[in-house]
C-alpha positions in Angstrom: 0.0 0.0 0.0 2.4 2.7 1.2 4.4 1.6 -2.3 1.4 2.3 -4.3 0.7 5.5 -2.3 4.8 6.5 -2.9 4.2 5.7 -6.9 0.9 7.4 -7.0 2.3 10.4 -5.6 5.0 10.6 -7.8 3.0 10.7 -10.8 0.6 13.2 -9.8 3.7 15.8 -8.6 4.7 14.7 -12.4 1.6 15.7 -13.9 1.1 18.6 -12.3 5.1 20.1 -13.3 4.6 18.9 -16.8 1.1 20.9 -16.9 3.2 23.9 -14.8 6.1 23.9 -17.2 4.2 23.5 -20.4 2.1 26.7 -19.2 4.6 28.8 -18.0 6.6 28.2 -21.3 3.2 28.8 -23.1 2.4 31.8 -20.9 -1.0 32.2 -22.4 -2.4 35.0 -20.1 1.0 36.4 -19.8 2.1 36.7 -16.1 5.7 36.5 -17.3 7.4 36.7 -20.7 4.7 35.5 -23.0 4.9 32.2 -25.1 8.5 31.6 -25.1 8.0 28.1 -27.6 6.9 29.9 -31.1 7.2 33.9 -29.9 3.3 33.9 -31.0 0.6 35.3 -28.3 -3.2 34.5 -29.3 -5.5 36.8 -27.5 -7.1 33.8 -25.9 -8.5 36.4 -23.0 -6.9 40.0 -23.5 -8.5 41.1 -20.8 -6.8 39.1 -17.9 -3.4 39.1 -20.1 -3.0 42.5 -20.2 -4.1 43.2 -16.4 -1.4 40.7 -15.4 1.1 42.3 -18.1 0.8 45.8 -16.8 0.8 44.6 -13.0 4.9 43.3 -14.0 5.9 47.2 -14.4 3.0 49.3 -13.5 5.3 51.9 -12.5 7.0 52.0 -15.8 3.5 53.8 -17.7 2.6 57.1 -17.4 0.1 56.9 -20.1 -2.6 54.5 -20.8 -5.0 53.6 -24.3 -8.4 52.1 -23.7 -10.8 50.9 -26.3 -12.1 47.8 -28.0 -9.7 45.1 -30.5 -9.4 48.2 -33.1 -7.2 50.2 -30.3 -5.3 47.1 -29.9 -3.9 47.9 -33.0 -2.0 50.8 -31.8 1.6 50.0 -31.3 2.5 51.5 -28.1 6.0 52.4 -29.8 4.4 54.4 -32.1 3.8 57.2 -29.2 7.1 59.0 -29.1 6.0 61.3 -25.8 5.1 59.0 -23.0 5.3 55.7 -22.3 2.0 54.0 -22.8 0.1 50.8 -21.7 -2.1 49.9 -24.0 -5.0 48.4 -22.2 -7.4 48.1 -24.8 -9.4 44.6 -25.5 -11.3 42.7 -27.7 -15.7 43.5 -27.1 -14.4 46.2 -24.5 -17.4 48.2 -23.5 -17.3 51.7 -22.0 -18.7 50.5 -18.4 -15.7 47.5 -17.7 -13.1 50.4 -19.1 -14.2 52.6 -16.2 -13.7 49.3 -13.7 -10.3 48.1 -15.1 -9.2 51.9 -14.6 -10.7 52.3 -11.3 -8.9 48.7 -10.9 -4.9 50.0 -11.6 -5.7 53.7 -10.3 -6.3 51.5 -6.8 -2.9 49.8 -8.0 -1.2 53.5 -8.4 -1.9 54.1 -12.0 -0.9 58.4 -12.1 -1.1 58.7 -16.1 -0.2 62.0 -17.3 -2.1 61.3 -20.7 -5.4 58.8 -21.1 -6.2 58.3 -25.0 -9.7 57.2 -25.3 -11.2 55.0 -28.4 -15.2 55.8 -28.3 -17.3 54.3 -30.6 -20.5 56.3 -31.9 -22.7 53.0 -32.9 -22.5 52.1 -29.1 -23.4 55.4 -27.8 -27.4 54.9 -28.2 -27.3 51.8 -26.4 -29.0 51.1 -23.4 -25.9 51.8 -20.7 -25.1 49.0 -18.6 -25.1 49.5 -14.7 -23.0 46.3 -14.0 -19.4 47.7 -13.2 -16.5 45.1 -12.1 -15.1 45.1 -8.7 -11.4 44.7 -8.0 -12.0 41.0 -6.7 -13.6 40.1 -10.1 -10.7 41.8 -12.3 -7.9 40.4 -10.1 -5.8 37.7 -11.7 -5.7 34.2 -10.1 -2.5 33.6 -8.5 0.1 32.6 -11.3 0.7 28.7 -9.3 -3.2 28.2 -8.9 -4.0 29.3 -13.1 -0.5 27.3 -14.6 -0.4 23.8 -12.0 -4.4 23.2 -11.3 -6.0 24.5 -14.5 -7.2 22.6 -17.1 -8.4 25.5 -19.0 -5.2 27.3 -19.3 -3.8 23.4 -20.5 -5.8 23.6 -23.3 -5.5 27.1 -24.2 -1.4 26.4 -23.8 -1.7 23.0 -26.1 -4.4 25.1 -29.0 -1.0 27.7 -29.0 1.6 25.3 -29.5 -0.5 23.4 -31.7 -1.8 26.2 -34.1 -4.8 25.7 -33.1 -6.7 28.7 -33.3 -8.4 31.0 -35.8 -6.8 35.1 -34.9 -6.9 37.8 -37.3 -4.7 39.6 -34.6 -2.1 38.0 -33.0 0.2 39.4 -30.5 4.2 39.2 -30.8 6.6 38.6 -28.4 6.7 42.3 -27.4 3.3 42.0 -26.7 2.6 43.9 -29.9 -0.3 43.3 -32.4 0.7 41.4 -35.5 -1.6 40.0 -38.4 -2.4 36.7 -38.7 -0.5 35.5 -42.3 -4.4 34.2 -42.8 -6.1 37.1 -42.7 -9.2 37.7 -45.2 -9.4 40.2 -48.0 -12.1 42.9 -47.2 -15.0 42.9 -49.7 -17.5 45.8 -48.9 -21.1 45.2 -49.0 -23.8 47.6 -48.7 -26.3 46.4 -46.5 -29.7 46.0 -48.6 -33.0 48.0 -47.3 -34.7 44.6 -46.6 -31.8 43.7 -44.5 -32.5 46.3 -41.7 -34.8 45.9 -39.0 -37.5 48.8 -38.2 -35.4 51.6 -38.8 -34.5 53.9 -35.5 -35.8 56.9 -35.1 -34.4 60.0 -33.5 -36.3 60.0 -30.0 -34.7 56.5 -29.8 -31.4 58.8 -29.2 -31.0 58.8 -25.3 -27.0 58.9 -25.3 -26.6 57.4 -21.8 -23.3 55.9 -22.4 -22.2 59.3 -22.3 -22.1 59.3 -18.3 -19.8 56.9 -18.0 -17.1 58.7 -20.3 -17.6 61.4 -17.2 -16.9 58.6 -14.9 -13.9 57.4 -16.4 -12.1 60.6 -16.9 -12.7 61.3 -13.2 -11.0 58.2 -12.3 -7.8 60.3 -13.1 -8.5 63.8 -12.8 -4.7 65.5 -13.0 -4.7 63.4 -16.4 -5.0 64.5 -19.8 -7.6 62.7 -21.6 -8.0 62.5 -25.6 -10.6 61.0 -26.9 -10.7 59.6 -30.5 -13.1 57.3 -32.7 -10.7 54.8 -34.5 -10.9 54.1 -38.5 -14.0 51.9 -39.9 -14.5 51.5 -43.7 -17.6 53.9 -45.1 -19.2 50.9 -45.8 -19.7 50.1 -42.2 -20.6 54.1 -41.9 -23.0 53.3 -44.0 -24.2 50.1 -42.9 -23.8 50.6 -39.0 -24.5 54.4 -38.6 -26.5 55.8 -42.2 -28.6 53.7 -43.2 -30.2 52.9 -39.4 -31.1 55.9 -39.0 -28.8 57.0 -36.1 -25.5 58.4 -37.7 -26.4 62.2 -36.5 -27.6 60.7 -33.0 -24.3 58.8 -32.6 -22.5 61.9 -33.4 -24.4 63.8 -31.3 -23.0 61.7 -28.7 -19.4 61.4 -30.1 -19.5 65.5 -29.7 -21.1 65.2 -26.2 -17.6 63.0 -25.2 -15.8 65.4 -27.4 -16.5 68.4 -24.7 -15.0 66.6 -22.2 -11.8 65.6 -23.1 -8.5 68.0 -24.4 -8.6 66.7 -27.6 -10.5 64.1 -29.8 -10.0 63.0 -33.3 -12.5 61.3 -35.8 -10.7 58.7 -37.8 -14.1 57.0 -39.3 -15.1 60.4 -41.1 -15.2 58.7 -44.8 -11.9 59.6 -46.5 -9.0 58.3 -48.7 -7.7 55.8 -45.6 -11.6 53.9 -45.2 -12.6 54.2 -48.4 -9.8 51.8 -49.4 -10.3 47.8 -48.9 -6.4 46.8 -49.0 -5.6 48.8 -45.2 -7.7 46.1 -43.4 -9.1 42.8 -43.6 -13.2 43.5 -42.4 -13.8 47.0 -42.2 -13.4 47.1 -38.6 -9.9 47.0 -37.9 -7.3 48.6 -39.8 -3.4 47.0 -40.2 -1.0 48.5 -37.4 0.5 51.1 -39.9 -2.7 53.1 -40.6 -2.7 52.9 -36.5 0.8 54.4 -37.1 -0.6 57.6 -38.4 -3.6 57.6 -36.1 -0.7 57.6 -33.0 1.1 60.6 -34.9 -1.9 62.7 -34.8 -3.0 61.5 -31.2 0.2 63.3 -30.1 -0.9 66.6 -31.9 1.2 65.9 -35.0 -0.5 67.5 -38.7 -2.1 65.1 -40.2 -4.8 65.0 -43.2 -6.1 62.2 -42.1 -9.1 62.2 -39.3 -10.8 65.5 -38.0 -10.5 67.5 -34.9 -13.8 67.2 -33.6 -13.3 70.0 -31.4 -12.4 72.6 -34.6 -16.4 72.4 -35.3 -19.8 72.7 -34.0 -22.1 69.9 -33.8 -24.0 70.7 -37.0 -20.5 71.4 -39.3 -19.2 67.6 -37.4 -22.8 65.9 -38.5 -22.7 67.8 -41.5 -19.2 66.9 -42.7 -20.1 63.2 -42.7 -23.3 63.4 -44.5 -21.2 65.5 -47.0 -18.2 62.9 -47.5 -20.6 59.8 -47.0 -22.5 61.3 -49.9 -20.0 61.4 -51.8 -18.4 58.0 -51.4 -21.6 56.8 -52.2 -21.5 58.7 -55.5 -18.2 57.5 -56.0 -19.2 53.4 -55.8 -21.7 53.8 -58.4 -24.4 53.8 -55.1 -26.0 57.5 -55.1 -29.0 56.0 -55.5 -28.8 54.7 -51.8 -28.7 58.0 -50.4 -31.9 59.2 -48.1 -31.5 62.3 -47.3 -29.6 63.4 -43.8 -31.8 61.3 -41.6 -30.6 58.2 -43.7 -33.5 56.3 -43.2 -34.2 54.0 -45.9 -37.9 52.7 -46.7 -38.5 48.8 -47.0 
């Protein structure tokens, strides 16, 4: 019996360091150095992977990005006059944002500069009063996720394995790459009989805006700029135009606009998202159009993107009704246009 015990023993201690070792080599929610086996980091969970990545230096920041997997594009090299954390992830809505920042200013977090993604088409959404607390953003111990987790075993084999299905991969800087896989983009417009009931204008109730208060007070000595990231006109048109809501979600994009330093439209149709070979859906853009968005977060000239701030709400709504106009001209789709509300009958 007790040699049985000895031998059973001895295999589970050898289980559970061959499971250790594999995921600490693996990494996969990056408590250390990231996969150290091919150099390749899916975002398997961003959101605990980059919590436990700033926690390893969070005195080394002094300037943080938030927003959804389109900020995640942003090379954090590409800002020249800080040192920034980019702590933007994938589905990443305006109400766990505020959390995760009231999570690292509890941690010490004293950015001098907070840049901001907003996105308009989320703006008219109901907001949602479920905020994180600190216990639920707080990573598992390293020894708890790595020797007793079959979750993070699997996610650690899928890596090694190839198994997995990214557009956006992260490198072993912890910098986005693109997957040698990714799609080309081909734009649709979305057909009238496609849309449900169109929206109407007293569905425009902007509450989101609130919580874009709340986060900037999280760091009040901060500077905060504020900027929509780059999506294709088609998706203007399909997300924004053609439900109805584009000046609404505007409306709100301006409402954010007043509260920070600076912000900076980058979806505004124009030469960059009226192209289909910069990005492989529409939604996300490759890293060097990020490049220039960077540039002109840091108050470099730029044609590309507005300064909100430069107009009044009317010229702002104006502007894109103007451009999206013309884009639609310019695809051999004028007929599609409806007028400034942009509600289309079906």
């Amino acid at each position: 019996m007790k040699a049985y015990l000895n031998t059973y023993f001895k295999v589970l201690i050898t289980i559970i360091l061959t499971i250790g070792l594999l995921n600490y080599f693996v990494d996969p929610l990056w408590y250390h150095a990231g996969n150290q086996l091919t150099s390749i980091n899916p975002p398997w969970n961003e959101r605990v992977a980059k919590t436990n990545l700033y926690l390893q230096h969070p005195e080394e920041y002094n300037c943080l990005v938030f927003g959804t997997s389109r900020a995640t594009l942003i090379h954090t090299e590409a800002f020249k006059q800080h040192k920034c954390f980019n702590y933007s992830f994938s589905g990443g809505k305006i109400e766990e944002i505020v959390s995760y920042a009231d999570y690292i200013k509890q941690k010490g977090a004293k950015p001098a500069i907070v840049y901001v993604e907003v996105e308009p088409s989320k703006l008219n959404e109901s907001s949602e009063d479920s905020y994180l607390t600190a216990k639920d953003i707080q990573p598992a111990p390293l020894y708890q996720t790595y020797f007793f987790s079959m979750n993070t075993l699997f996610l650690s084999l899928k890596t090694v394995l190839g198994l997995y299905d990214y557009s956006r991969l992260y490198n072993q800087d912890f910098q986005i790459t693109l997957s040698q896989d990714i799609p080309e983009y081909e734009p649709e417009l979305i057909e009238p009989e496609e849309l449900e009931e169109a929206k109407d204008w007293e569905e425009c109730k902007l509450e989101r805006v609130k919580s874009y208060q709340a986060l900037k007070q999280k760091f009040p000595d901060a500077e905060f700029v504020g900027f929509v990231a780059p999506i294709s006109a088609w998706r203007v048109f399909n997300a924004m135009y053609a439900e109805g809501l584009l000046k609404c979600q505007l409306a709100g994009a301006y409402q954010i606009a007043s509260l920070f330093t600076h912000f900076y439209d980058f979806a505004v149709p124009s030469p960059v998202t009226t192209r289909t070979d910069n990005t492989y859906d529409g939604n996300h853009y490759y890293p060097q159009v990020f490049q220039e968005v960077a540039r002109t977060l840091e108050g470099h000239v730029s044609t590309f993107g507005i300064d909100v701030k430069r107009y009044s709400l009317a010229e702002y709504q104006n502007l894109y009704l103007n451009r999206l106009q013309q884009f639609l001209q310019q695809i051999g789709a004028g007929d599609r246009w409806q007028g400034e509300n942009g509600v289309e009958t079906h």
